[in-house]
C-alpha positions as CSV (number, residue, x, y, z in Angstrom):
1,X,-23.3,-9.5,-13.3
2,X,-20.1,-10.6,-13.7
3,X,-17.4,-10.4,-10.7
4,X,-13.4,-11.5,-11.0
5,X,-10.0,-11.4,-8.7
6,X,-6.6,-10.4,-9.5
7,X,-3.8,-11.2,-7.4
8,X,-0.5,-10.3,-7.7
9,X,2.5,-11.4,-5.8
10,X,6.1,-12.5,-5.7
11,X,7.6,-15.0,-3.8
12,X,5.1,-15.4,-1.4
13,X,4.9,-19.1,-0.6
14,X,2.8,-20.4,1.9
15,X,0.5,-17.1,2.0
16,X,0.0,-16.9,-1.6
17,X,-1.9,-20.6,-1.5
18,X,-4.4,-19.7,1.8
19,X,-4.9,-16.5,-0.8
20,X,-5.8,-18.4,-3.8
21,X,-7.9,-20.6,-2.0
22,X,-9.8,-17.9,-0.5
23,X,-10.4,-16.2,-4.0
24,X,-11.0,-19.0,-5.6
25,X,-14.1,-20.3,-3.4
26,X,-15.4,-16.3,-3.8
27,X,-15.1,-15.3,-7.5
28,X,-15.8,-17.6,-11.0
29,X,-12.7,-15.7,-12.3
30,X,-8.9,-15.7,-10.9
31,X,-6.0,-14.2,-12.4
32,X,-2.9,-14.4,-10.6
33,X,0.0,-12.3,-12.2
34,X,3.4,-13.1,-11.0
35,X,6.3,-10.7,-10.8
36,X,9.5,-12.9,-11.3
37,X,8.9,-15.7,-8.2
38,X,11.9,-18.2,-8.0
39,X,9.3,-20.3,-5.7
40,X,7.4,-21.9,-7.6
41,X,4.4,-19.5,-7.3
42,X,3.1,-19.5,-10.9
43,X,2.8,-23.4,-11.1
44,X,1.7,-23.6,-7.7
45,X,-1.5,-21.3,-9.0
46,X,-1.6,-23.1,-12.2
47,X,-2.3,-26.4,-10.2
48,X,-5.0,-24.8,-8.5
49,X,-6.9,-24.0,-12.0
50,X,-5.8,-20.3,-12.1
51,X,-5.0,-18.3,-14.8
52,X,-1.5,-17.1,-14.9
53,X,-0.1,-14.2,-16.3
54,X,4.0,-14.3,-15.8
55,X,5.5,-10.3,-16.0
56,X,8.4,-10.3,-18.4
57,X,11.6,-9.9,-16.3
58,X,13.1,-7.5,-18.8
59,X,10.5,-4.3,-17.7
60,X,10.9,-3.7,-14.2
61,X,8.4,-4.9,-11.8
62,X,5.5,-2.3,-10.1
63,X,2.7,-3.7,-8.3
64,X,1.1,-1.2,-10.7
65,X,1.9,-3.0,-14.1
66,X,1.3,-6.5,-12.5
67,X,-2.8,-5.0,-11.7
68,X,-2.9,-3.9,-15.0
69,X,-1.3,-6.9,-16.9
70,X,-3.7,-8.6,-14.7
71,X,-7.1,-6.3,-15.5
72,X,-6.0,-6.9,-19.2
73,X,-6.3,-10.7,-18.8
74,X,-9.3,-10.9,-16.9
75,X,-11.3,-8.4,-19.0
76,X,-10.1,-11.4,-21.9
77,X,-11.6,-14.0,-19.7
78,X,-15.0,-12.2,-19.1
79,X,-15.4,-9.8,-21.1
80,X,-18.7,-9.1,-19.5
81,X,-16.9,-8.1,-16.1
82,X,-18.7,-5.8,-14.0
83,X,-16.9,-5.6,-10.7
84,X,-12.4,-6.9,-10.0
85,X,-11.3,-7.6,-6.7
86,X,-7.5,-6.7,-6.3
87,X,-5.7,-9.0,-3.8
88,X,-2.4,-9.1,-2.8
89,X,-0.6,-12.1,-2.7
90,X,0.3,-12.3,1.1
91,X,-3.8,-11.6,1.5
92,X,-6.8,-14.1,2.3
93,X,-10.5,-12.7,1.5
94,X,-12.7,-13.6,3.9
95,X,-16.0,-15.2,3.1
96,X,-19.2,-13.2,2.8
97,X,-16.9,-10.3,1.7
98,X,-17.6,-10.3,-1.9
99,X,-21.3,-9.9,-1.6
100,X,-21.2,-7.5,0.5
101,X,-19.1,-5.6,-1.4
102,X,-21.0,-6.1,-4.9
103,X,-24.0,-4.7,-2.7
104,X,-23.0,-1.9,-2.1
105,X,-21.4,-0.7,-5.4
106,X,-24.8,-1.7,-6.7
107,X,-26.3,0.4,-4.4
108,X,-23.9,3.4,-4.8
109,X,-23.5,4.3,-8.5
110,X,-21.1,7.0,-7.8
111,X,-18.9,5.1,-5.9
112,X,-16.2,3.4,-7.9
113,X,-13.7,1.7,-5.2
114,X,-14.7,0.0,-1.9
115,X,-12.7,-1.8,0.3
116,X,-13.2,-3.1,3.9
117,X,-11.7,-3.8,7.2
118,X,-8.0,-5.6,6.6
119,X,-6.9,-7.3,9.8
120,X,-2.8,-8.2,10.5
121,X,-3.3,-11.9,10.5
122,X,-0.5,-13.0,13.4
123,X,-0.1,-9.4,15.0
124,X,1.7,-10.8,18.0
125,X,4.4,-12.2,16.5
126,X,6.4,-9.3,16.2
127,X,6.3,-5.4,16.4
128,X,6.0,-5.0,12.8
129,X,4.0,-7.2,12.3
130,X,1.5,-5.3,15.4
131,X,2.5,-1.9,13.4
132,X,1.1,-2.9,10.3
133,X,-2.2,-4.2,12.1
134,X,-2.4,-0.8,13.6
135,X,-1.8,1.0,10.3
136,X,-4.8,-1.0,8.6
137,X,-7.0,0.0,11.2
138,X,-8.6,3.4,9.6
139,X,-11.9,5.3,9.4
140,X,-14.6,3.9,7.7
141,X,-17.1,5.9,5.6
142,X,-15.8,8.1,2.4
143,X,-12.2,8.3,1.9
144,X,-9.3,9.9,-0.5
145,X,-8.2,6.4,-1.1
146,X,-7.8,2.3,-0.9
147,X,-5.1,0.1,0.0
148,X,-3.9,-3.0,-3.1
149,X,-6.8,-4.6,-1.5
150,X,-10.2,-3.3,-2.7
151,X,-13.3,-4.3,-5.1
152,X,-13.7,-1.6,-7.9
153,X,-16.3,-0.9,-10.6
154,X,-14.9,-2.1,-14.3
155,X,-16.2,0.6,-16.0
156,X,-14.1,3.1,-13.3
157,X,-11.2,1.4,-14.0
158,X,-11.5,1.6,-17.5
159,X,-11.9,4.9,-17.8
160,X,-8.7,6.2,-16.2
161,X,-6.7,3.5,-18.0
162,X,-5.9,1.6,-14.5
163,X,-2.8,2.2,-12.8
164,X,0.2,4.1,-13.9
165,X,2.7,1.4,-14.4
166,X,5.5,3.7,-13.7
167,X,4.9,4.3,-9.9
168,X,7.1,1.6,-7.6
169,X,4.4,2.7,-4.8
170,X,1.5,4.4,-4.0
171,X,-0.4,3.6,-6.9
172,X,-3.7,2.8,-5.2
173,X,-3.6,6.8,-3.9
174,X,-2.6,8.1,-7.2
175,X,-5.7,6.0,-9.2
176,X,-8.2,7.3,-6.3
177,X,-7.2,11.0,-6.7
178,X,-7.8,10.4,-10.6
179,X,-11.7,8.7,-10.1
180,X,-12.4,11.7,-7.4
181,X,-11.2,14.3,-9.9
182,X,-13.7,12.6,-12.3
183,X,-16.1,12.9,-10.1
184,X,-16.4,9.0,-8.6
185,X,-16.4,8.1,-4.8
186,X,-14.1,5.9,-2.9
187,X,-15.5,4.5,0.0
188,X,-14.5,1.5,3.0
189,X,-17.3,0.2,5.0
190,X,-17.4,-1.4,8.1
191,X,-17.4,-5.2,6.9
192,X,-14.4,-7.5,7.4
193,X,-12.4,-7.8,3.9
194,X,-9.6,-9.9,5.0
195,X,-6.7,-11.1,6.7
196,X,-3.1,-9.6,5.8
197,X,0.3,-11.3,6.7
198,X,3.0,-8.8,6.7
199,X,5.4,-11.5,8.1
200,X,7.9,-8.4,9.1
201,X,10.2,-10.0,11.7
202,X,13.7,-7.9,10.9
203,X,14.2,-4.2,11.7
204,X,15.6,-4.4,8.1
205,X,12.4,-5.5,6.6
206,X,10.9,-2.3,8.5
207,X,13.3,0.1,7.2
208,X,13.0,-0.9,3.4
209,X,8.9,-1.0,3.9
210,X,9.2,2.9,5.0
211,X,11.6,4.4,2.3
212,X,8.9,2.7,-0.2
213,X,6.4,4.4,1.7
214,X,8.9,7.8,1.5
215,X,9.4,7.2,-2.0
216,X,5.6,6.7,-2.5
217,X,5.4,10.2,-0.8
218,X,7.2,11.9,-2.9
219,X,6.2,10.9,-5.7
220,X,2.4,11.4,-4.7
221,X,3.8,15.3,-4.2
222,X,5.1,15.3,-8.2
223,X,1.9,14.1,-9.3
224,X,-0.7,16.0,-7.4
225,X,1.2,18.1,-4.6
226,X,-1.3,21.2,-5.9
227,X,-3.8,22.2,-4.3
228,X,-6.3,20.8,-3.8
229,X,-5.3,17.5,-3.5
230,X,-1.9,18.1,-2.0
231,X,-1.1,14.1,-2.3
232,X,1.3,13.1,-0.3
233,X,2.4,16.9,0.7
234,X,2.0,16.7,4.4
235,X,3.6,13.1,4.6
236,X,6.6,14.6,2.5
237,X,7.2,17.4,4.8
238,X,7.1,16.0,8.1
239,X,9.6,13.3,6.8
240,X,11.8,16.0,5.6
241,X,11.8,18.2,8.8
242,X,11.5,15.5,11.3
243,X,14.6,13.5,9.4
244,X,16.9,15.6,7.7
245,X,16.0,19.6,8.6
246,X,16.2,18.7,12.7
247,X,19.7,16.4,12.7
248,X,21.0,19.0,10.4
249,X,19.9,22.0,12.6
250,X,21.5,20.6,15.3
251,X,24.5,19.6,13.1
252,X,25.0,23.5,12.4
253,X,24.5,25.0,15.7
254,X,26.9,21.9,17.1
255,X,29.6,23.4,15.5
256,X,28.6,26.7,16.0
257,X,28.0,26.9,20.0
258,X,29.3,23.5,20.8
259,X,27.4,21.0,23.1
260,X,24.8,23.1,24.1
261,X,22.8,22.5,20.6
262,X,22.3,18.5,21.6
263,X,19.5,19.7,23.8
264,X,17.7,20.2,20.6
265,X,17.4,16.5,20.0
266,X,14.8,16.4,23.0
267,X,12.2,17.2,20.2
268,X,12.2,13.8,19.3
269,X,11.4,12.1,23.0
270,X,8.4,14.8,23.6
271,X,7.3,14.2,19.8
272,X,6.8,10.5,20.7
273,X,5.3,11.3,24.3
274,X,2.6,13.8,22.9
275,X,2.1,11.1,20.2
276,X,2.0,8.2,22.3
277,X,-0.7,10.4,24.4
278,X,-2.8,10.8,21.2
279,X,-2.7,7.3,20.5
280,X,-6.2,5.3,20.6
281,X,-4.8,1.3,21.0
282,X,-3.6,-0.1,24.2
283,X,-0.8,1.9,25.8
284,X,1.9,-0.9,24.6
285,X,0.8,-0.6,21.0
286,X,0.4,3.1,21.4
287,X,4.3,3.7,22.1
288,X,5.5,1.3,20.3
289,X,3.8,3.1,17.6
290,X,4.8,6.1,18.5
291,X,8.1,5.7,18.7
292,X,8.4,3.9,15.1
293,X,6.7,6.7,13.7
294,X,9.6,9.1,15.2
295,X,12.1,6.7,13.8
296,X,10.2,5.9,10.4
297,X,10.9,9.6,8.9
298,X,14.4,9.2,8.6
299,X,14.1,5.9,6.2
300,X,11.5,8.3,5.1
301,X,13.4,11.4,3.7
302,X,15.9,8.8,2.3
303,X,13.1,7.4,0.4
304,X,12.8,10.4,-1.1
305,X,16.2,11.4,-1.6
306,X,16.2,8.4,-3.8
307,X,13.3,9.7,-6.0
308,X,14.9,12.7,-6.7
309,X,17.7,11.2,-8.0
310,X,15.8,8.9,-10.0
311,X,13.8,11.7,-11.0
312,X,15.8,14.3,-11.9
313,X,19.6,13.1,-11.9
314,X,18.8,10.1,-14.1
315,X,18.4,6.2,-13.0
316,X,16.2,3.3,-13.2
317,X,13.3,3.4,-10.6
318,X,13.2,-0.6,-9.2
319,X,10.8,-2.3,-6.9
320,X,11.9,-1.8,-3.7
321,X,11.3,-4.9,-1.7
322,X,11.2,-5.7,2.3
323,X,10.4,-9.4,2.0
């Protein structure tokens, strides 16, 4: 039995060397695949005795493609792989991880993805940063999809023909929904997988992360809005109503009764009360979420104002970055 890594990243610096060195204590079989890095990145992992696959900068850079460029040169390397580990670049793997995870997909024949518990490495250091740690915390047990940083079964990968290159986000979602339909299992169990470091200290870096997010919805909703996996659907709405369909609302009846129509904007101070109320954290990271989930739908519907126009009024879709 034969288990790899590939990491992908850009520009990542500092984090992308704890990551290799992680990886490369856990695995026999690194690829890094670097997506244009003006940092030094690629010889950084080359002096580290990595295998480097760098993307050609004429094609436009997706997370997607560098996975699969990266699956492609792995499979070379071994070609008796049984098991890749994706990482992302601004990721460490923590030790004892790997095993655990080859284990269980040992174990579990059906199951074709696992992934663990990610943790925000330096949470403290700003909201954002607190936000993402937050937003890694989910349910374990079966689940609809991974994050970029899971273990999957070759063979699974194989047979859907990896990632869709084309998708600028929410690739991990869209592959899942493909191995479920085929009748594989995605799965995160409750074992530490790693530390994450969002380094998100701008309120611009915020706003760019959730249009990719919005854009990741919508396209999620072209792909497999149907029924019934509805990818992406309720995500899609709630960004719509909640960012565009209320301000314009209020907009129209502004103009129509005057004044009067501003009271409608208190939906968005009892939206994040009742969420804030729902939340499970500690009551400072349970407003503060709250309230950025308010505020995240209107980068949100932009997002997706953007994939329409790339989708159906012409233009190049580009990697939207918040580093």
């Amino acid at each position: 039995m034969t288990v790899g890594a590939v990491v992908i990243g850009r520009n990542e610096g500092e984090r992308l060397r704890r990551c290799l060195d992680t990886v490369t204590r856990l695995v026999e079989f690194v690829v890094y695949v670097d997506s244009g890095s003006i940092d030094g990145s690629a010889a950084m992992a080359r002096a580290r005795g990595v295998t480097v696959v760098e993307l050609d900068v004429t094609i436009p850079f997706t997370a997607a493609r560098a996975r699969n460029e990266g699956f492609e040169r792995i499979r070379q390397l071994a070609p008796k792989l049984t098991y890749v580990q994706f990482v992302d670049g601004d990721c460490e793997v923590v030790d004892g991880w790997v095993e655990k995870a080859v284990s269980f997909l040992n174990d579990h024949e059906t199951v074709a993805v696992v992934c663990g518990r990610l943790r925000e490495k330096y949470p403290a250091r700003s909201v954002y940063n607190m936000l993402c740690d937050i937003e890694w915390d989910t349910p374990v047990g079966e689940a609809k999809a991974c994050g970029g940083n899971a273990m999957m079964r070759v063979t699974a990968l194989e047979s859907m023909n990896g990632f869709r290159n084309d998708l600028i986000a929410g690739e991990e979602p869209e592959l899942c929904v493909r191995l479920r339909k085929s009748g594989w299992r995605i799965w995160r169990i409750a074992v530490e997988m790693g530390w994450h470091d969002a380094a998100i200290s701008r309120f611009g870096q915020w706003w760019a992360r959730a249009l990719r997010a919005g854009y990741a919805f919508a396209q999620g909703v072209e792909l497999h809005g149907a029924p019934p996996e509805r990818l992406g659907v309720r995500e899609s709405r709630s960004a719509w109503i909640w960012g565009l369909g209320i301000p314009v609302t209020v907009l129209g009846l502004f103009l129509w009764i005057g004044g009067w129509a501003l009271a409608l904007l208190l939906v968005y101070p009892i939206q994040i009360v009742r969420l804030a109320l729902r939340g499970t954290r500690s009551m400072r990271e349970n407003w503060w979420w709250a309230v950025f989930l308010v505020l995240g739908k209107f980068p949100e519907v932009i997002g997706q104002m953007k994939y329409v126009v790339h989708r159906h009024v012409g233009g190049r879709s580009r990697l939207i970055e918040y580093k």
